[in-house]
C-alpha positions as a Markdown table, in Angstrom:
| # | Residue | x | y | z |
|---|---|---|---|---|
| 1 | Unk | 0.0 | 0.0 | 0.0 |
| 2 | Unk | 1.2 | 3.3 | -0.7 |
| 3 | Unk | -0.1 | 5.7 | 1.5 |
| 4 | Unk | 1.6 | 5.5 | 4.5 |
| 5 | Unk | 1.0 | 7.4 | 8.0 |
| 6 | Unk | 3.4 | 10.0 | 6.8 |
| 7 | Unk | 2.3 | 11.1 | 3.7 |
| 8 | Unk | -1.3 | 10.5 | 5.4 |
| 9 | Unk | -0.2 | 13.4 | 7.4 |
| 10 | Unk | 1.7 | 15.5 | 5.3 |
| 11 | Unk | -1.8 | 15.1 | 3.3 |
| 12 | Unk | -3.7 | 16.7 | 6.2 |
| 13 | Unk | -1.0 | 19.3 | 6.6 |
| 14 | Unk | -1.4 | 20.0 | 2.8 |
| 15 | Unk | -5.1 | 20.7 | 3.0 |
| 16 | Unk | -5.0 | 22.2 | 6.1 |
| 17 | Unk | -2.7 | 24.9 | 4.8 |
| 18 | Unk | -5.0 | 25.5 | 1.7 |
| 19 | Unk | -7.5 | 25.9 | 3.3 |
| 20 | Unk | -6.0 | 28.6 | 4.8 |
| 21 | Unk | -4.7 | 30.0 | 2.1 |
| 22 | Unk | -8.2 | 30.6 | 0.3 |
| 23 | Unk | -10.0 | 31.8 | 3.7 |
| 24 | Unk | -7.2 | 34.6 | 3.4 |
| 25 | Unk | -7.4 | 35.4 | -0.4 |
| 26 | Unk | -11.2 | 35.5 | 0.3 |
| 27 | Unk | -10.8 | 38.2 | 3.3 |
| 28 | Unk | -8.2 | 40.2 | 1.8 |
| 29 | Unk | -10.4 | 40.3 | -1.0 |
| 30 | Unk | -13.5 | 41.6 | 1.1 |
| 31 | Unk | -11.5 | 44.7 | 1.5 |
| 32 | Unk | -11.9 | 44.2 | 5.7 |
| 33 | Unk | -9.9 | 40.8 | 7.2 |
| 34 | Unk | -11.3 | 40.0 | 10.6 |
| 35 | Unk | -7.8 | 39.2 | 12.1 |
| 36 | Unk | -5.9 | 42.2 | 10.1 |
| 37 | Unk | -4.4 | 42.7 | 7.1 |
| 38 | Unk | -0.8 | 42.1 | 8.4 |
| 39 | Unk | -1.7 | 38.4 | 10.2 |
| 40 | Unk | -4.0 | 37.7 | 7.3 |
| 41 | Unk | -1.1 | 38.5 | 4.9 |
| 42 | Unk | 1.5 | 36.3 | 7.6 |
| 43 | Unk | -0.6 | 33.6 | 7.2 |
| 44 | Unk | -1.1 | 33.7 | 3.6 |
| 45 | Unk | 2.8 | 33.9 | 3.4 |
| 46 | Unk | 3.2 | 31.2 | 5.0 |
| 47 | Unk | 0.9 | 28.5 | 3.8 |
| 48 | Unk | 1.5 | 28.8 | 0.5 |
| 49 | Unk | 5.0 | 27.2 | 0.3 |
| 50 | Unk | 3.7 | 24.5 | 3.7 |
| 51 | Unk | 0.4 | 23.7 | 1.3 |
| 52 | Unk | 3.4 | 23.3 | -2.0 |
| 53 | Unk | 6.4 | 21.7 | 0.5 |
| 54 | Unk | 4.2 | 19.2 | 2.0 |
| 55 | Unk | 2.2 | 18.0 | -0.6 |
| 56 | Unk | 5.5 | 17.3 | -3.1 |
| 57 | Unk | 7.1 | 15.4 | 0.0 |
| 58 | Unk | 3.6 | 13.7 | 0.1 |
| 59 | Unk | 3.7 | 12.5 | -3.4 |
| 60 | Unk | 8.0 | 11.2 | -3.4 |
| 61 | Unk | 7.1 | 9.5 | -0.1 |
| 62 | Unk | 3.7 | 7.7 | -1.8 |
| 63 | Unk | 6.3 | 6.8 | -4.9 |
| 64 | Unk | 8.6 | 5.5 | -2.7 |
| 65 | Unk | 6.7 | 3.1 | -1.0 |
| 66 | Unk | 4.3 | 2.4 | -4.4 |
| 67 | Unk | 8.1 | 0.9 | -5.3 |
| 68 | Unk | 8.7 | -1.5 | -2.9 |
């Protein structure tokens, strides 16, 4: 099996982090962010490459095991 409790995670972590990455495109959109636009612009910032990092390592750790 190829989905391992790892990339299982790293999965979650993925979504988790878009997730947040819409909810603050859609609030700095709105013109008014509940939390600010300097944390809703952190946050942003900072799940767009966890969202990208985790879901490559989520794929080469799937291949890796699909391999064996």
């Amino acid at each position: 099996m190829y989905l391992t409790v790892k990339s299982g995670l790293l999965l979650a972590i993925c979504c988790v982090a878009s997730i947040a990455m819409v909810g603050c495109l859609f609030e700095l959109g709105s013109g008014v962010p509940d939390l600010g636009q300097t944390n809703t612009i952190i946050i942003l910032a900072a799940s767009i490459p966890t969202s990208v990092v985790s879901f490559i390592l989520a794929v080469k750790d799937a291949r890796a095991n699909l391999e064996k």
